[in-house]
C-alpha positions in Angstrom: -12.2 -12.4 3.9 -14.7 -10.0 5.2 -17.9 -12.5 7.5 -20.6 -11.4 9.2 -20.7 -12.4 13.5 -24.3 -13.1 14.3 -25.8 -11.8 17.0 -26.1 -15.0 18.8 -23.2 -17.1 19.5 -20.4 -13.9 18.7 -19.6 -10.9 20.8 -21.0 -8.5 17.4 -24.1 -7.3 17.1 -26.1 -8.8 14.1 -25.1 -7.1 11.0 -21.9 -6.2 12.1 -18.5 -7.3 10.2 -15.3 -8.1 10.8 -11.9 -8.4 8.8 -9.0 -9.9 11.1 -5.2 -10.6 10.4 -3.7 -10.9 7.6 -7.2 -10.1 5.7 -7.7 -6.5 7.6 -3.8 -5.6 6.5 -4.5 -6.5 2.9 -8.0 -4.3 2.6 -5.7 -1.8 4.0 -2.8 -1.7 1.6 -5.3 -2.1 -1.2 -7.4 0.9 -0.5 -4.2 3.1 -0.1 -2.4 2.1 -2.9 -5.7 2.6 -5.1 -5.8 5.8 -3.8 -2.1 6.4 -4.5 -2.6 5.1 -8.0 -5.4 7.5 -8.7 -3.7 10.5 -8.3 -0.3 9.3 -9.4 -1.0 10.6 -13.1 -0.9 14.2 -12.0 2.4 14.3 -10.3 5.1 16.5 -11.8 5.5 18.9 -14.7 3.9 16.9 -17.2 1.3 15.4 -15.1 -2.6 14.8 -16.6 -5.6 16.5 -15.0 -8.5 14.6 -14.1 -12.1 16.0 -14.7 -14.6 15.5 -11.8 -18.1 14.9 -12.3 -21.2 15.4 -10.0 -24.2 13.2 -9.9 -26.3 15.5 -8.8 -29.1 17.3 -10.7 -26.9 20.2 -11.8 -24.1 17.8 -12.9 -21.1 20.5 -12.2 -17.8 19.4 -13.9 -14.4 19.9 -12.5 -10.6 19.9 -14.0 -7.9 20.1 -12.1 -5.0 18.1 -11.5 -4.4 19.1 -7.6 -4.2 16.6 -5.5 -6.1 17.6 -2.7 -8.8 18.4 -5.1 -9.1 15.8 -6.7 -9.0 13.7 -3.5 -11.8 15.8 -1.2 -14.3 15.5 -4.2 -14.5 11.7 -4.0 -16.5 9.7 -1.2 -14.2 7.0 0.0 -15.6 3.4 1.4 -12.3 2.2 2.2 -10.5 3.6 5.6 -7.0 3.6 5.0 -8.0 5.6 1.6 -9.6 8.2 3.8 -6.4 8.1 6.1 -4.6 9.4 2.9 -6.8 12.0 1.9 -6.7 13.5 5.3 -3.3 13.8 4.7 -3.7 15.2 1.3 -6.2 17.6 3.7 -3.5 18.6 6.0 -0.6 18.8 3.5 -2.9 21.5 1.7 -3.4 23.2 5.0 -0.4 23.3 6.3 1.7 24.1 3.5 -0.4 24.6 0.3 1.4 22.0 -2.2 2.6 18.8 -2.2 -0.4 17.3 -2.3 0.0 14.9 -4.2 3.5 14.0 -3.7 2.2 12.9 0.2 0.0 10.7 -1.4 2.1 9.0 -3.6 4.8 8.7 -1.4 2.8 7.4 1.2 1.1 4.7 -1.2 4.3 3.5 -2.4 5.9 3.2 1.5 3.0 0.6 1.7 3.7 -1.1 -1.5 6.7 -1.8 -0.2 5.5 -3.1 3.1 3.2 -5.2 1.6 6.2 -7.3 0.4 7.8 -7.1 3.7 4.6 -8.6 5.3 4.4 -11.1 2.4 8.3 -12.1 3.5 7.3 -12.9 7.1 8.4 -9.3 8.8 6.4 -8.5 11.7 4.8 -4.8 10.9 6.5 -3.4 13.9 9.9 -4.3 12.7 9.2 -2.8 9.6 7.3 1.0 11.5 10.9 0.9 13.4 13.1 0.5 10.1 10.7 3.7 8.5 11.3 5.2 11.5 15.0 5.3 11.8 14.7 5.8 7.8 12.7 9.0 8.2 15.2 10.4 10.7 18.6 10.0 8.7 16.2 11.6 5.7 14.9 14.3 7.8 18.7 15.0 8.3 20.1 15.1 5.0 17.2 17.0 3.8 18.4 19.5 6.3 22.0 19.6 4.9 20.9 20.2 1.7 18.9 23.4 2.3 20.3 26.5 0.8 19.3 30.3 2.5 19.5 33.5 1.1 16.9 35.4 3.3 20.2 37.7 4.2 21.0 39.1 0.3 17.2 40.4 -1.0 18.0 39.9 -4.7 19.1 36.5 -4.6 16.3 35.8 -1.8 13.8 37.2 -4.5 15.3 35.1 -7.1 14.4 32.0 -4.9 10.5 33.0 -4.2 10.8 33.5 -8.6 12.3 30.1 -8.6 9.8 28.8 -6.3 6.7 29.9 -7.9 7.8 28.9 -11.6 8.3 25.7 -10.1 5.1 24.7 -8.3 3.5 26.7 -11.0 5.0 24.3 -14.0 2.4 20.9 -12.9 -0.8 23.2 -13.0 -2.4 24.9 -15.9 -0.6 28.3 -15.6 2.0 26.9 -17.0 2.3 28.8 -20.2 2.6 31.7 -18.3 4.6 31.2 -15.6 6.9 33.7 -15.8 4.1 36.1 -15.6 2.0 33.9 -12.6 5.3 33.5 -10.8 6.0 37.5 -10.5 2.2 38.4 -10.0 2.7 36.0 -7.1 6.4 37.2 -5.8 4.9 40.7 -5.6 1.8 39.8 -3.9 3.4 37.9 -1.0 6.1 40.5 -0.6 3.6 43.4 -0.2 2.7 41.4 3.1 5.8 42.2 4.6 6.2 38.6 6.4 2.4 38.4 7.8 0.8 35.5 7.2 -2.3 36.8 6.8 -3.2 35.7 3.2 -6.8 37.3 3.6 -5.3 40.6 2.3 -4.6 39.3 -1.3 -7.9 38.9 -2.5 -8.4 36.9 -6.3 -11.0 38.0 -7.9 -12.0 35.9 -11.3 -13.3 37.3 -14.7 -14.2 35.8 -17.9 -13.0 36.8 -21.2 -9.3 37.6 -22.1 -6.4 35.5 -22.3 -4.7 34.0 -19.1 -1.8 36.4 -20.0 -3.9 39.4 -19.1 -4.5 38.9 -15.3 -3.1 41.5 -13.7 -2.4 42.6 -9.9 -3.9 45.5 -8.5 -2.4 47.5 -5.1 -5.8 48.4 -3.2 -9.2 46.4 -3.0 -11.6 45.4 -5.9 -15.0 44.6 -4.6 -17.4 42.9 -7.8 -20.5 44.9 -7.4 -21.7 48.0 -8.7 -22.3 51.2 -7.7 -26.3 52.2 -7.3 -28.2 54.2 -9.6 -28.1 58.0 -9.0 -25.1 57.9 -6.3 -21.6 59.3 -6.5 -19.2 57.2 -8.5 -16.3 58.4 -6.9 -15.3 59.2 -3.4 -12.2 60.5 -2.0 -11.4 60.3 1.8 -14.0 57.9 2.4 -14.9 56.9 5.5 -16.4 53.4 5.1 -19.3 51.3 7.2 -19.3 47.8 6.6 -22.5 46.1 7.5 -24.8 43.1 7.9 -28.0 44.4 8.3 -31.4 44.5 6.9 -32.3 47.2 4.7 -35.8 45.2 3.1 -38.0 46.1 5.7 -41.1 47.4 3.8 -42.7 44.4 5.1 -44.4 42.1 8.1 -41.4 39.2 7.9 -43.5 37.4 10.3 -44.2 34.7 8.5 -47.6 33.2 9.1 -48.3 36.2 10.4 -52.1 37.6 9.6 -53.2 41.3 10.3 -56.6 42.3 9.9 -57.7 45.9 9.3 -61.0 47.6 8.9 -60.3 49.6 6.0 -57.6 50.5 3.5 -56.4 53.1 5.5 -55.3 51.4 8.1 -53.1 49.4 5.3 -51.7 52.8 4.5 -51.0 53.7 8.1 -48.8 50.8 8.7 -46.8 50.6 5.1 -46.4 54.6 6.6 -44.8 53.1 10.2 -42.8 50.8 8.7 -41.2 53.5 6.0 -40.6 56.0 8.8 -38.8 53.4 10.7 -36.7 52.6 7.8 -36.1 56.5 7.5 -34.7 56.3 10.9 -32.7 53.9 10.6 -30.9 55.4 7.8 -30.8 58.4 8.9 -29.3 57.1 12.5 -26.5 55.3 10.3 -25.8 58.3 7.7 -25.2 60.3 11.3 -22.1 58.4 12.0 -20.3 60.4 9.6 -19.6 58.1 6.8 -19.8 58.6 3.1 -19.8 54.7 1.4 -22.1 52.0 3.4 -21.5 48.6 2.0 -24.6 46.2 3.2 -23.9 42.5 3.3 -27.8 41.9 2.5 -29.9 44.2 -0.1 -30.8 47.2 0.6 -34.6 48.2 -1.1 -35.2 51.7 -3.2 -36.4 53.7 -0.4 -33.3 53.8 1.4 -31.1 53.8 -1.4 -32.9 56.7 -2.1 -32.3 58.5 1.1 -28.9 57.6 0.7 -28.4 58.8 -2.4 -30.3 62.2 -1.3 -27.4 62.3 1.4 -24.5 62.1 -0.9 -23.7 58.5 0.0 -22.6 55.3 -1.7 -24.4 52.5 -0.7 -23.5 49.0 -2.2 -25.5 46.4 -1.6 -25.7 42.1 -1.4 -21.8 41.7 -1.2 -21.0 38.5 -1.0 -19.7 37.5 2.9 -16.2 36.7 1.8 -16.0 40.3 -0.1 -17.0 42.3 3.0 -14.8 40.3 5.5 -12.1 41.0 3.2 -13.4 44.9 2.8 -13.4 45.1 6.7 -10.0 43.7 7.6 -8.3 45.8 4.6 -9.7 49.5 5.2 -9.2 48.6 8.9 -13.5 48.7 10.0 -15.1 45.9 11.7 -19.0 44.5 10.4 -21.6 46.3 12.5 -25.2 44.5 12.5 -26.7 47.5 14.9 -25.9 51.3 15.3 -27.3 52.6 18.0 -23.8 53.1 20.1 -21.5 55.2 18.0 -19.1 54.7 20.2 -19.0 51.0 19.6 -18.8 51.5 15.7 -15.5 50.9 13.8 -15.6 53.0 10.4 -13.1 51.7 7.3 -11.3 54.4 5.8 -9.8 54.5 2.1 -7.9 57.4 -0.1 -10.2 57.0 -2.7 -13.6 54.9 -4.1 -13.9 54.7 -7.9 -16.1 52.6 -10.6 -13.8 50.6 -12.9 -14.3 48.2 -16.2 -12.9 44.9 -16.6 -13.4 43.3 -19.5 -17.7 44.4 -20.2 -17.6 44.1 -16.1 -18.3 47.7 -13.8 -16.4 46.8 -10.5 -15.8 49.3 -7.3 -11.9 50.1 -6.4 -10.6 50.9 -3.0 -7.3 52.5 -3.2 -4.7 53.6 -0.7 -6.9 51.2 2.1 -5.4 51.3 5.9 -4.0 48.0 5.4 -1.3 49.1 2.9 0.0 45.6 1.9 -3.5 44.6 0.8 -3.9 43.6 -3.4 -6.2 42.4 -5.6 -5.0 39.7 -8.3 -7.9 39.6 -11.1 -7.1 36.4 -13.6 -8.7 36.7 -17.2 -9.1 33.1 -18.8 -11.4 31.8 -21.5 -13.8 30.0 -19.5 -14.9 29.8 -15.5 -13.0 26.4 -15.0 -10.1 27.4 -16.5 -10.1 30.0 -14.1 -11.2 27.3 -11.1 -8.1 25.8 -11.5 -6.3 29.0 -12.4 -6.8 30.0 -8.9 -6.0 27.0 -7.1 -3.0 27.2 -8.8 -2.3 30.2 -8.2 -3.5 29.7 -4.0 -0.9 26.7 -4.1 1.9 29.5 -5.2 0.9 32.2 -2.8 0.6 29.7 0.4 4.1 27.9 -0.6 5.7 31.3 -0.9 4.4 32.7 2.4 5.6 29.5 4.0 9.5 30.1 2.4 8.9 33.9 3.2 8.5 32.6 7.1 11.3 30.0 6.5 13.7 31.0 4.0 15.4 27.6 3.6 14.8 26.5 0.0 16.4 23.2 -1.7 16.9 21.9 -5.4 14.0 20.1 -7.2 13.5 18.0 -10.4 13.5 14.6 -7.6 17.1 15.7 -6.3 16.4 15.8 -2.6 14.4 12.2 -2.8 17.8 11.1 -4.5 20.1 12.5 -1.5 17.8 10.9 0.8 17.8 7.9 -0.6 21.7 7.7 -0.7 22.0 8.2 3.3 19.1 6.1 4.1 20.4 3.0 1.8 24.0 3.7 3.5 22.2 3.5 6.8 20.5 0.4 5.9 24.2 -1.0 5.3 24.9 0.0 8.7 22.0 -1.6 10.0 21.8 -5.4 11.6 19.0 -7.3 11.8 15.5 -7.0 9.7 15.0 -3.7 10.1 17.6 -3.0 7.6 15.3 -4.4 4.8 12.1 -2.0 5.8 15.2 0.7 5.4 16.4 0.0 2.5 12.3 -0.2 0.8 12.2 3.2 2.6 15.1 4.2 -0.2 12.9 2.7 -2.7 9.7 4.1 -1.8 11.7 7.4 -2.0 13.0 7.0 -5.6 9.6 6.1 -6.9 9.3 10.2 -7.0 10.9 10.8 -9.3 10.1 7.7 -11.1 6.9 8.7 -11.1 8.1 12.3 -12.8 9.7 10.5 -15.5 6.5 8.1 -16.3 4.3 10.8 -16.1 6.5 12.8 -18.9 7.2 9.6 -20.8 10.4 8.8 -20.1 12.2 5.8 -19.7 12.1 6.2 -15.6 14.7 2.5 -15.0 17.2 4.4 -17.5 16.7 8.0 -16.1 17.1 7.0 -12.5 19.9 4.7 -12.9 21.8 7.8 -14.5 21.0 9.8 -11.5 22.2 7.0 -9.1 25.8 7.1 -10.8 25.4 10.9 -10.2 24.7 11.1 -7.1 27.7 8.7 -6.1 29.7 11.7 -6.4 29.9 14.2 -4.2 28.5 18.0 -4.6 26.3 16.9 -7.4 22.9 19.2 -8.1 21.8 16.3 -10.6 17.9 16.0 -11.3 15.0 14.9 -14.0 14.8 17.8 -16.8 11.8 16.4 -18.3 12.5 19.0 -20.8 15.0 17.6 -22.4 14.1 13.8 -21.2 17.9 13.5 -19.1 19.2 14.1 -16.0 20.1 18.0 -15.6 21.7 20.4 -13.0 18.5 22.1 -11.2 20.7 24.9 -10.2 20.9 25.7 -13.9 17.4 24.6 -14.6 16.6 27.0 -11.7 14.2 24.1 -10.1 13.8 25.3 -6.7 11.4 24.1 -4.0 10.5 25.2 -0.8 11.5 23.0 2.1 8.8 23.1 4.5 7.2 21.2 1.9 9.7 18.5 1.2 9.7 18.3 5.4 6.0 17.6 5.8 5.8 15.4 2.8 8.4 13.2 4.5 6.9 13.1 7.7 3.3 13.2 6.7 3.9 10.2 4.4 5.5 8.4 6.8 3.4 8.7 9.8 0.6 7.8 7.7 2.1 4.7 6.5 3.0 3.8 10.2 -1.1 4.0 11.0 -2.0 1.9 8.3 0.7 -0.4 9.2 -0.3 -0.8 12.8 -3.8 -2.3 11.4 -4.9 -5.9 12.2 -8.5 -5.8 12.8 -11.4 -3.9 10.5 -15.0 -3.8 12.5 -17.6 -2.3 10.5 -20.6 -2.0 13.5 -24.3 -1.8 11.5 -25.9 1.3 12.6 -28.6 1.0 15.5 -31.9 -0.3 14.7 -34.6 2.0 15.3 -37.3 1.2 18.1 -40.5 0.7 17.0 -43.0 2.0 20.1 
């Protein structure tokens, strides 16, 4: 029970409060597990999507059932919660999925200690039992990857596998076939970089998630000004960040007095001639498209225009970052050292229509394994959530492109793991073999979780996959298809096992933290001075 140390007698400022023991372990377990119970619901194929409300004035709605979304969106009292949605944090960082599954896993490592506790085990028996349990699962997880990187065809077959299968718990689902090639070719144009900068996801409404397409060049969503070429070939391109608006004083507060209105004329005349210089210093660098980050007024469009130049103005920041690294230019902000400027170059610049939408197309761009993936949808948060889904795909291909090793799905590695680590606990004297042994449990509550989420009967389920994994050389996992245990192989349930990896480890090193806790001090902030 939380009290409040006064000022006087205790060590505490007045204010401050303080949760020892016993009490400081509970709120612990208690915020994490409500954490791992809020998210829980969205694990696996047949997971359920949460819809995310702001308070604020515009009151914005989300849906999405990613975990990390879900979980950065919500302000957290409790500090082991936010322990586990840095985690979430990291997870989508690091790898791009498994989001959730961190959590979960995590949350149900510390139901499990919370019985331990309950039965008298010191906490650093049971971090020592997790420990050893994390190890002999880090192993068998390693035993049970499969690589192909040396035969392409059956290597692309995995990244197809891959993507249909982190793509079947989001809302692409439907279309995953489709999703999962879009995203294939896309991470293979990259040619193993890990620059995922170069595919570029532009969103438009109207159509059918079915109709997104991808695009080998650049799409940039603006249009082309009024009375300017509509198509370039050849083009040599300036990227900048500069401003083209100056037709007046932006001193603000600024006051000039004149005598007459002819003085007014004089300077509006200065100013205009200064702006003719500068356009004309930046049209003598021998480019023919100049995309401005920030807008660019009629005069020097004008100019421009006279000049045989494309100007495009107010791209959004991302867009020209994007534009820059692709055609191979860098962002200029000043031009008066040609030598110092870095032109784009592209094969050709053309208007094109998406849906009732005019958008500008850079094709045959230096950086030759740049794309654009432009998703159709009905609405703008289906297509939110289409593209987090579709991120997830792209960063957990990349990461199998770098580290071919892929492994079965459906909850058969948590299974395998659980097998070794409850044979270890066998092996094990002493206490720590009962921390072990909830480490097996925690482990199974995976798939569990799968099979509650689908509406299964998860006791009957994973006791059939216990008998099945007695055996040896079994692929056996939930095919919450068909409501039974299936063989993933056949299923073609693959997942990418630098995400299995850092769910393990994640989980369990956040579990360990929380674990370690016997003492919450929540200081009051500083009182303010009156003078």
């Amino acid at each position: 029970m939380a009290m409040a140390v006064p000022g006087t007698n205790g060590v505490l400022g007045q204010g401050a409060e303080e949760q020892k023991g016993e009490t400081a372990r509970l709120a612990s377990f208690v915020g994490a597990m409500a954490i791992a119970d809020l998210v829980k619901t969205t694990l696996g194929p047949k997971g359920m999507d949460k819809i995310l409300q702001s308070m604020g004035r515009t009151n914005d709605i989300m849906v999405t059932n990613d975990g990390a979304t879900i979980l950065k969106s919500l302000y957290v009292d409790n500090p082991a919660a936010k322990v586990l949605v840095d985690i979430s944090r990291v997870q989508d960082d690091e790898v791009g999925d498994g989001t959730t599954s961190v959590v979960v896993l995590a949350g149900e490592l510390l139901r499990e200690a919370e019985q331990l506790v309950l039965q008298k085990i010191h906490p650093m028996t049971i971090i020592a039992g997790y420990r050893q349990a994390c190890e002999a699962a880090k192993e068998r997880l390693e035993l049970l990857a499969l690589n192909h990187s040396s035969n392409e065809d059956t290597f692309r077959q995995d990244l197809l596998n891959i993507a249909k299968t982190t793509l079947s718990s989001k809302i692409l689902t439907q279309d995953k076939e489709h999703f999962a090639r879009l995203a294939v070719d896309a991470v293979l144009r990259l040619k193993g970089s890990s620059n995922l900068e170069s595919i570029h996801i532009i969103k438009k409404t109207g159509g059918t998630l079915k109709e997104s397409f991808l695009d080998e060049g650049f799409i940039l969503d603006k249009r082309i000004g009024v009375g300017q070429p509509k198509r370039i070939e050849n083009a040599k391109i300036l990227v900048a960040n500069t401003a083209m608006d100056t037709d007046k004083i932006k001193i603000y507060g600024a006051r000039v007095r004149v005598d007459s209105m002819a003085k007014v004329a004089d300077i509006e005349k200065a100013e205009k001639e200064k702006m003719r210089a500068k356009v004309e210093n930046i049209i003598s660098q021998g480019l023919n498209c100049f995309v401005n980050r920030q807008l660019i007024y009629n005069f020097p469009e004008e100019i421009f225009a006279d000049a045989g130049v494309m100007a495009i103005e107010h791209a959004d920041f991302d867009g020209i970052e994007r534009l820059a690294l692709v055609t191979g230019g860098e962002i200029a902000s000043t031009f008066d050292s040609p030598d110092k400027l870095k032109l784009g170059s592209c094969k050709l610049i053309e208007e094109i229509m998406i849906g009732e939408d005019k958008l500008i197309h850079f094709s045959g761009v230096e950086m030759g394994e740049a794309c654009t993936i432009v998703l159709r949808g009905a609405s703008s948060h289906v297509l939110d959530e289409a593209e987090r889904s579709l991120h997830d795909a792209l960063c957990v291909l990349q990461q199998t492109v770098q580290d071919s090793r892929v492994i079965y799905g459906g909850g058969y590695p948590e299974m395998q793991m659980a097998k070794v680590v409850e044979e270890k606990a066998a092996r094990t004297p002493g206490k720590k073999s009962l921390a072990i042994e909830a480490y097996a449990r925690a482990l199974r509550a995976i798939p569990g979780t799968i099979c509650d989420n689908a509406g299964l009967d998860s006791a009957e389920l994973i006791s059939q996959l216990r008998a099945a994994h007695a055996e040896d050389n079994t692929r056996m996992g939930v095919d919450v298809v068909l409501g039974k245990a299936g063989d993933m192989a056949d299923l073609g349930i693959y997942e990418c096992y630098r995400v299995k990896e850092q769910i393990i480890l994640s989980a369990t090193e956040a579990s360990e933290m929380i674990l370690r806790v016997d003492d919450i001090i929540k200081c009051a902030p500083r009182q303010r001075q009156e003078e």
